[in-house]
C-alpha positions as CSV (number, residue, x, y, z in Angstrom):
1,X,0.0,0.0,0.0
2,X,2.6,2.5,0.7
3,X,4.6,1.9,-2.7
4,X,0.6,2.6,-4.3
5,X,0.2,6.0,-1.6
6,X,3.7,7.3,-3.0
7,X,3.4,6.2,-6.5
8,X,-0.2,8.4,-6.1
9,X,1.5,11.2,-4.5
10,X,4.2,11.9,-7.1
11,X,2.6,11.4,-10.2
12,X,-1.0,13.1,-9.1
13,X,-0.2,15.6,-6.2
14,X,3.6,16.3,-5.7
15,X,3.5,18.7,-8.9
16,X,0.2,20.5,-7.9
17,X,1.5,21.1,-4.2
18,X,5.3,22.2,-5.5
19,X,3.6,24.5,-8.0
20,X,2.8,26.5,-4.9
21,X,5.8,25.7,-3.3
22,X,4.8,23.0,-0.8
23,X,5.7,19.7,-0.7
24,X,4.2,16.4,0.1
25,X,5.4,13.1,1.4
26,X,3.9,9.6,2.9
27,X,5.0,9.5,6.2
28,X,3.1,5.6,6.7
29,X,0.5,3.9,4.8
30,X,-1.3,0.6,5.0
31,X,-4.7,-1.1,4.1
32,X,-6.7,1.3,6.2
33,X,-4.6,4.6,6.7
34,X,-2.4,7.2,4.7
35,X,-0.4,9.5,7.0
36,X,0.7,12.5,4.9
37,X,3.2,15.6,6.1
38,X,3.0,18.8,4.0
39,X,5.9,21.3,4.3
40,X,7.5,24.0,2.3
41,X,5.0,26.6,1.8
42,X,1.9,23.8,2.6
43,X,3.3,24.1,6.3
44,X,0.9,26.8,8.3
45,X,-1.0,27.9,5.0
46,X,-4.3,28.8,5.9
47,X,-6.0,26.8,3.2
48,X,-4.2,23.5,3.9
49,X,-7.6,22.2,5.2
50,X,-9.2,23.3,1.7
51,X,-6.3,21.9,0.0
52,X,-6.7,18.2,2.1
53,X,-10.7,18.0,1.7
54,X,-10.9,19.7,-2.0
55,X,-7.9,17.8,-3.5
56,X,-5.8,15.4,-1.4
57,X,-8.2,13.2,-0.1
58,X,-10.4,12.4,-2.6
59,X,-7.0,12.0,-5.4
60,X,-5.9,9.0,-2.5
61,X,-9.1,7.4,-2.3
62,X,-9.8,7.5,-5.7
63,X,-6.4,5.6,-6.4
64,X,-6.7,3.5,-3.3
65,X,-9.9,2.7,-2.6
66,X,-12.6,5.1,-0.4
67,X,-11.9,3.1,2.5
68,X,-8.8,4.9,2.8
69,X,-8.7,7.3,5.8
70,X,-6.1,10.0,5.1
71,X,-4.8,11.9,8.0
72,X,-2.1,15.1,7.8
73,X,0.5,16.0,10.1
């Protein structure tokens, strides 16, 4: 699961979240759970929770499965 959570992240997110100057990584990841960290400009931006509910989320549960809880830290 976490080689499918990073393989999502670069190819669908990383470039969208860099364009702004952020970054994104998998910090963990199995069946149930993703743990993200965003940093760079991501880290303290007010519209991080927009960013995780409008975009983030549904681009991991769409790749792996709506199961998937997805939590940020």
């Amino acid at each position: 699961m976490r080689e499918r959570a990073e393989a999502a992240v670069k190819e669908y997110l990383e470039p969208l979240v860099s364009a702004d100057g952020g970054h994104i990584e998998v910090v963990e990841a199995d069946d149930k759970r993703v743990v993200i960290h965003l940093s760079g400009a991501c880290a303290g931006c007010p519209g991080q929770p927009f960013s995780l509910e409008g975009g983030i989320v549904p681009v991991l549960k769409r790749v792996l499965g709506e199961h998937i809880e997805v939590v940020s830290r």
